[in-house]
NUBADO-879343 format. One record per residue (C-alpha): residue number from 1; residue in one letter; x, z, y. Coordinates in steps of 0.02 Angstrom, whole numbers, plus 50000, padded with zeros to 5 digits. Each point is the difference from the previous one (the first is absolute). Layout:
BEGIN
{site NUM A {X Z Y}}
...
END
This chain:
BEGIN
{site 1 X {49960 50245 51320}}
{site 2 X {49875 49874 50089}}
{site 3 X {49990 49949 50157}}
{site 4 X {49907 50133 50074}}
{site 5 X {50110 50164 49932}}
{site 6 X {50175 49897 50045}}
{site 7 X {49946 49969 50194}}
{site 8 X {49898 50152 50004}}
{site 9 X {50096 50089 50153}}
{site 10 X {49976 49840 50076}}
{site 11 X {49823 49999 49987}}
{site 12 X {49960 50182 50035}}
{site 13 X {50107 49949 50179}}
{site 14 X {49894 49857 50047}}
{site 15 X {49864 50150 49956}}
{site 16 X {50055 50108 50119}}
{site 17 X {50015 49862 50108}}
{site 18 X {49835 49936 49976}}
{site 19 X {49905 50158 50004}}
{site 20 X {50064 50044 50166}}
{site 21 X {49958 49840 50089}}
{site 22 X {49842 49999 49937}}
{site 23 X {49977 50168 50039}}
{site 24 X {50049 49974 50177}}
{site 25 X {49892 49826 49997}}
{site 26 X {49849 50078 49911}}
{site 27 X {50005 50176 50047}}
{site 28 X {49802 50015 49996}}
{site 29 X {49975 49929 49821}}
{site 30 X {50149 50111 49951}}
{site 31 X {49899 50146 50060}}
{site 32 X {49843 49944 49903}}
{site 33 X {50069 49982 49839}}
{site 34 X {50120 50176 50032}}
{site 35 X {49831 50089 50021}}
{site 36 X {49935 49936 49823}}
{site 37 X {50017 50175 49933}}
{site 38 X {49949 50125 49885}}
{site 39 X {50077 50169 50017}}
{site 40 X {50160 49940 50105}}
{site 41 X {50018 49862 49862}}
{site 42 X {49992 49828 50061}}
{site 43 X {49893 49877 49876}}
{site 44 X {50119 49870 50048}}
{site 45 X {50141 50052 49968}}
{site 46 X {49916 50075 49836}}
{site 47 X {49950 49841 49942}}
{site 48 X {50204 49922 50013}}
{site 49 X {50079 50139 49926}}
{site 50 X {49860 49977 49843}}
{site 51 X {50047 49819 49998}}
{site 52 X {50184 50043 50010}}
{site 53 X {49981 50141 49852}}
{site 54 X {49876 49933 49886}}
{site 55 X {50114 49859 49901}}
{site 56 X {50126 50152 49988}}
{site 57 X {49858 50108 49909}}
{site 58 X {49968 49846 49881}}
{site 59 X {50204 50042 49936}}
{site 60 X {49969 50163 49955}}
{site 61 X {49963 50027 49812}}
{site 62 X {49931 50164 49963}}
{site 63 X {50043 50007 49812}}
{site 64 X {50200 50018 50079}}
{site 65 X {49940 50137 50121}}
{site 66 X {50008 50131 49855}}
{site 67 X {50185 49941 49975}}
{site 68 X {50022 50095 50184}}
{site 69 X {49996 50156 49939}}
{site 70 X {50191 49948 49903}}
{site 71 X {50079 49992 50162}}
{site 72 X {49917 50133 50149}}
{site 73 X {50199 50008 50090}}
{site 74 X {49909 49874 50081}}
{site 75 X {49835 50094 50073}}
{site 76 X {50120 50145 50020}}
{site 77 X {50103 49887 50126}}
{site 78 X {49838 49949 50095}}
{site 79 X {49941 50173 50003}}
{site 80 X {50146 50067 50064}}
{site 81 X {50060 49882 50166}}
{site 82 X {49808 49998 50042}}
{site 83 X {49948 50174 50008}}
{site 84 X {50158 50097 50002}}
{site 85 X {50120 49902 50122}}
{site 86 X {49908 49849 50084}}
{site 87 X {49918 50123 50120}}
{site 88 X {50096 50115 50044}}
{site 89 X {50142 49879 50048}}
{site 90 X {49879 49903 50112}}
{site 91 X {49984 50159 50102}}
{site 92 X {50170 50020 49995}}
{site 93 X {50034 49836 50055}}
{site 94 X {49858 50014 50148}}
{site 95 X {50057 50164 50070}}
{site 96 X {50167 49938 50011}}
{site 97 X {49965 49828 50078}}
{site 98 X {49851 50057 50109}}
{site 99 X {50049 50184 50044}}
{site 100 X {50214 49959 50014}}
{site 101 X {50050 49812 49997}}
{site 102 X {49849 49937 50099}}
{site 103 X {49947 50152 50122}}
{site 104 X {50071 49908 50157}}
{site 105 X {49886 49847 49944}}
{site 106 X {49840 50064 49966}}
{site 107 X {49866 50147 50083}}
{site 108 X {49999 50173 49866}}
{site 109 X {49829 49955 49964}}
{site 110 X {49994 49841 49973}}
{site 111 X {50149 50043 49878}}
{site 112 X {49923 50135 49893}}
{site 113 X {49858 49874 49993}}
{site 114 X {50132 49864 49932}}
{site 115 X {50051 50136 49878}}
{site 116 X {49845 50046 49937}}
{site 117 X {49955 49807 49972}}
{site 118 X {50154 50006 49901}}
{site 119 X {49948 50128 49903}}
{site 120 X {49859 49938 49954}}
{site 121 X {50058 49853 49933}}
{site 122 X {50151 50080 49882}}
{site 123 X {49866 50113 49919}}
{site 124 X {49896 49843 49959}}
{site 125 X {50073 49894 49857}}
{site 126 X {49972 49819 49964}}
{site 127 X {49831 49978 49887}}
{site 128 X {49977 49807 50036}}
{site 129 X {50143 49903 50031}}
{site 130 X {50132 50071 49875}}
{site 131 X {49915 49867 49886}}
{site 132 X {50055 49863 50096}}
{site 133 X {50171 50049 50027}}
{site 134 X {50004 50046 49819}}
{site 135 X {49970 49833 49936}}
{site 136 X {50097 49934 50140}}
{site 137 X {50147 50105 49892}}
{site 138 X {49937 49961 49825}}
{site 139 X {49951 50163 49960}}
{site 140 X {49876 50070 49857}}
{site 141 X {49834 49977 50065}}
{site 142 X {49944 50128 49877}}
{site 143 X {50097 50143 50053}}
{site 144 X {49988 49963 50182}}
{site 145 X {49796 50024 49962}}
{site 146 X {50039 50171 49949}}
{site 147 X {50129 50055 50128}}
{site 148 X {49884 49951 50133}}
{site 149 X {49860 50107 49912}}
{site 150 X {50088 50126 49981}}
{site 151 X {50069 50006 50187}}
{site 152 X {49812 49982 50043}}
{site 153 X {49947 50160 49920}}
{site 154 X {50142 50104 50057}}
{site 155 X {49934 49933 50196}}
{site 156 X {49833 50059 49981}}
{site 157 X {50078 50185 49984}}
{site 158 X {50154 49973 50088}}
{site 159 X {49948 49898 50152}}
{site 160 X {49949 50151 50084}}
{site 161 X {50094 50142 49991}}
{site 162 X {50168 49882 50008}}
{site 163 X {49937 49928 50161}}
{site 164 X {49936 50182 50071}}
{site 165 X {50168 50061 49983}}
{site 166 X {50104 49895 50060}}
{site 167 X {49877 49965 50148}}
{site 168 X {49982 50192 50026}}
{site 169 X {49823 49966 50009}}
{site 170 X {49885 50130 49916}}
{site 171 X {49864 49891 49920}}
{site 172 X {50030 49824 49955}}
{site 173 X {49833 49905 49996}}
{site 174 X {50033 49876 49862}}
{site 175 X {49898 49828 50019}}
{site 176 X {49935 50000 49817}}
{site 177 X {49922 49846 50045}}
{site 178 X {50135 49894 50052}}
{site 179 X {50072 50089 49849}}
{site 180 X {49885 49948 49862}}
{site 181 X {49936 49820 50072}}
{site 182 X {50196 49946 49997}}
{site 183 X {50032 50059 49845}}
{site 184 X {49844 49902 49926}}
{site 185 X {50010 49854 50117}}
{site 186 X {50204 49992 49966}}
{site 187 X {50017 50052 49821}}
{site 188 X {49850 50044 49902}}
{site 189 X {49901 49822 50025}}
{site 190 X {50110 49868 49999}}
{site 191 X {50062 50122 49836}}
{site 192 X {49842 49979 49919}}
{site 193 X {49982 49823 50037}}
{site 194 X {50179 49973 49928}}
{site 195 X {49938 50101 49850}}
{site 196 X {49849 49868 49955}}
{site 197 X {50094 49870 50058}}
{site 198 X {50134 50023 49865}}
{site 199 X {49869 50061 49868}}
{site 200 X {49898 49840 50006}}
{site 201 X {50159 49897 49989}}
{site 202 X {50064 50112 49854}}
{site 203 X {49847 49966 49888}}
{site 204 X {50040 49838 49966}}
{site 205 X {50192 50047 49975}}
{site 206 X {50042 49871 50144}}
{site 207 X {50173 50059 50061}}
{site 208 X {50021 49816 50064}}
{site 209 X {49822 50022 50126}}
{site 210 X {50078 50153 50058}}
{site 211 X {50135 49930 50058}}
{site 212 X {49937 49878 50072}}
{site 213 X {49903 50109 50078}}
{site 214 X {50131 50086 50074}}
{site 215 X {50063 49847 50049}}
{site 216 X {49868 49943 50108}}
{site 217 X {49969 50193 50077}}
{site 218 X {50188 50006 50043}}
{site 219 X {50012 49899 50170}}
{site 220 X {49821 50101 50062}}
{site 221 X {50101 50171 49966}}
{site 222 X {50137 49949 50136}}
{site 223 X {49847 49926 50123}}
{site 224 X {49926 50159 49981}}
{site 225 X {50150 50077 50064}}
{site 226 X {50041 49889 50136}}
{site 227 X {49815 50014 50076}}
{site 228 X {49997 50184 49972}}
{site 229 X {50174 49989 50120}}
{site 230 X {49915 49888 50125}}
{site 231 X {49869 50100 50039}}
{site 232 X {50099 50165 50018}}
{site 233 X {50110 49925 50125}}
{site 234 X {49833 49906 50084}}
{site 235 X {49920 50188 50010}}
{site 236 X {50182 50044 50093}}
{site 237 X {50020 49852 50092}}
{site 238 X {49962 50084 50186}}
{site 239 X {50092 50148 49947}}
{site 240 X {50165 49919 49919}}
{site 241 X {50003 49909 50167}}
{site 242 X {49949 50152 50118}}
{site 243 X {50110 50126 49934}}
{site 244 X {50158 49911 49923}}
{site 245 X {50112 50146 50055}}
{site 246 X {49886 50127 49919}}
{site 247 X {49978 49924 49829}}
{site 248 X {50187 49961 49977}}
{site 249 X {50037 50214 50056}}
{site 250 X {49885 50029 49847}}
{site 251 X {50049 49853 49880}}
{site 252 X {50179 50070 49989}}
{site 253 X {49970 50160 49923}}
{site 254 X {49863 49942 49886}}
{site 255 X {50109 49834 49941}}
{site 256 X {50162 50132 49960}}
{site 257 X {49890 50118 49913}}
{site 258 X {49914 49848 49887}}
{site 259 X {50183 49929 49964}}
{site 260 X {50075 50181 49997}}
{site 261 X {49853 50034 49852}}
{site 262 X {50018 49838 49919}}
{site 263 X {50192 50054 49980}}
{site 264 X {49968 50182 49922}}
{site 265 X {49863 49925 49890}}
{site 266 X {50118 49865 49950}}
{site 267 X {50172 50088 49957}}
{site 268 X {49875 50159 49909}}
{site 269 X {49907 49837 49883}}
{site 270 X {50213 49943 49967}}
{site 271 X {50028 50172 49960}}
{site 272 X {49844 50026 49874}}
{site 273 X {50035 49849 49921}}
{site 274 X {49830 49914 50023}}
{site 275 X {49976 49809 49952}}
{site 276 X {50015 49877 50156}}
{site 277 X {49776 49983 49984}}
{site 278 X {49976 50184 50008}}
{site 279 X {50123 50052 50139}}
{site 280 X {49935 49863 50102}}
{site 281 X {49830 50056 50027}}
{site 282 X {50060 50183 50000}}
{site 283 X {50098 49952 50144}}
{site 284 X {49893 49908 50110}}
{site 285 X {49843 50128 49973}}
{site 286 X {50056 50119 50100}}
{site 287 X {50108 49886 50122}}
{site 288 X {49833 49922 50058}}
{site 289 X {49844 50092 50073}}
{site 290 X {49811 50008 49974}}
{site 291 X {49986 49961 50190}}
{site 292 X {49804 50001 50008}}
{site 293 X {49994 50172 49968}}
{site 294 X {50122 50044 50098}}
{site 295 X {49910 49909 50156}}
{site 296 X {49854 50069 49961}}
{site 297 X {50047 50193 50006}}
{site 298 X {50107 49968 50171}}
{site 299 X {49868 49892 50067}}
{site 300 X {49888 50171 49960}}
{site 301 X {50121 50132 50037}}
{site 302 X {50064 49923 50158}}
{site 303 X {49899 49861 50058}}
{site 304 X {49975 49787 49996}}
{site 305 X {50136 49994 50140}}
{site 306 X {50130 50156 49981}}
{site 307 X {50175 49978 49948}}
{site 308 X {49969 50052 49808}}
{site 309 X {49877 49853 49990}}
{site 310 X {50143 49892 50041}}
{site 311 X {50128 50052 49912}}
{site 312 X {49899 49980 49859}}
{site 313 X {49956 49827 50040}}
{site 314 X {50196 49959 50038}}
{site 315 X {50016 50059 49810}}
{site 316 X {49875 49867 49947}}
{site 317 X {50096 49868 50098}}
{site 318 X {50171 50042 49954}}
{site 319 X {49975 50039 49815}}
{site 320 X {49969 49804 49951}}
{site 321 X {50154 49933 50031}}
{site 322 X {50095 50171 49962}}
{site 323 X {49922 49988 49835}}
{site 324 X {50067 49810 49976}}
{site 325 X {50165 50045 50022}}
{site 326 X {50004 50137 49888}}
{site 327 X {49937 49878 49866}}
{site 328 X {50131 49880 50026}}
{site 329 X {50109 50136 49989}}
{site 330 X {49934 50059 49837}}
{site 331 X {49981 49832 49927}}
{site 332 X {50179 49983 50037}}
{site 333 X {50068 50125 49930}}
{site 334 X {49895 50006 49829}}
{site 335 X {50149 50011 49884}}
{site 336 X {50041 50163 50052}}
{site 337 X {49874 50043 49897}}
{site 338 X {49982 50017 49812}}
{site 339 X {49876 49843 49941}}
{site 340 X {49798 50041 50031}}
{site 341 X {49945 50086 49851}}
{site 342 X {49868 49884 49906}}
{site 343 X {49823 50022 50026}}
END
């Protein structure tokens, strides 16, 4: 490991750090560049997550994508924990905490708000940043491609009727635009430019300039990710230090439930059988969320400044270093696994 993935908890604190004394210091250019949006998308923040996912593309090798196929316990895993458990144990988890556990401590609105936000952000899987925390893991770049597109095109059905449901909310207006810019912005272009990337170093049979290539892409993968953090905490800044109290009510339900679905998804991968680079990213798909689109739809069904809105937003901030944890975990603990199957 290099210097930046052995210190990287270290860096992504001095992040946090960071973005929330510059937030506090800068709050007006903080606002600027949070209202650089298309469709509840910030261009930003875009732009970081394309540099942080575009030397990942490069990896993946689409002659070993048919190989997939061999092995679907894998997409069945993914499939499962996202659509069949991950949200319906958030609302578990925020009717108990909100409703029980925290009634004394919080207004019944501003709960069911909290609950909703919740909500929201269990019935929105990761699309971005599982590729990041699957290298982070070592896992097959190829078949992380297709469990995120396949957890894509189950969300354009399932978004909606999932999230009515549990809301109790008769018609779900899905944002189809936050929907389909992410997907391009996050998967679908830096994809393509990973595709001609490693097509125009494949014609001259260079393995050796790929590499180096990868090489050299490497370190601007992890700044990507640590500028990405900086300015989520930066967008926070007034709120992380306004309403302490508040965010750690709603961070405690929404860290057990991302531990408490890392450790179903875990034990069910030991239990299948899967290699160490397939259970990985199985695992940490549906542990982590595809928090623009869940902003978006409580920013529209509730409003910029209602509970839901934040609860989403305390998702965004918590998941980062949740998500580190629960790859030191897994890179710990590899040899429970059978060896990753060869590409």
């Amino acid at each position: 490991m290099g210097i930046f993935e052995r210190y990287l908890s270290v860096w992504v604190g001095l992040s946090i750090f960071l973005g929330v004394v510059l937030g506090l210091w800068f709050p007006d250019a903080f606002q600027l560049i949070a209202h650089l949006e298309v469709a509840h998308v910030n261009i930003v923040v875009a732009v970081f997550i394309w540099v942080m996912i575009y030397p990942m593309m490069v990896q993946i090798d689409f002659s070993a994508i048919k190989d997939v196929g061999k092995n679907p316990k894998g997409l069945v895993l993914t499939v499962v924990v996202n659509w069949l458990i991950k949200p319906f144990t958030m609302a578990a988890l925020g009717w108990l905490f909100f409703n029980l556990l925290f009634a004394d401590l919080v207004d019944p609105a501003s709960a069911q708000e909290y609950i909703a936000g919740m909500i929201l952000l269990g019935v929105a899987p990761c699309t971005a940043m599982v590729f990041v925390w699957s290298q982070l893991t070592k896992g097959d770049p190829n078949y992380t491609l297709v469990q995120v597109s396949v957890n894509d095109v189950i969300m354009i059905f399932a978004f909606a009727p999932i999230s009515a449901f549990l809301l109790g909310v008769s018609d779900i207006q899905v944002p189809w635009e936050t929907l389909l810019i992410s997907v391009v912005l996050y998967v679908l272009l830096p994809l393509v430019a990973g595709i001609i990337t490693r097509n125009i170093l494949n014609r001259g049979s260079n393995d050796e300039a790929l590499s180096v290539l990868l090489s050299t892409l490497k370190p601007w993968s992890m700044i990507g990710l640590l500028a990405t953090v900086v300015l989520l905490f930066g967008f926070q800044a007034n709120t992380i230090v306004s309403e302490p109290e508040t965010i750690a009510l709603i961070a405690i339900p929404l860290m057990i439930q991302t531990y408490g679905i890392f450790l179903i998804a875990y034990i069910a991968a030991k239990w299948m059988k899967l290699p160490h680079n397939i259970a990985a990213p199985a695992c940490l798909i549906g542990t982590s969320n595809f928090f623009e689109l869940a902003v978006a739809v409580a920013i529209s069904l509730f409003g910029l400044h209602s509970g839901a809105a934040l609860a989403t937003v305390v998702g965004v901030l918590v998941e980062v270093p949740v998500m580190l944890s629960l790859v030191y975990m897994i890179n710990r603990t590899h040899h429970w696994f059978s060896p990753n199957q060869s590409n």
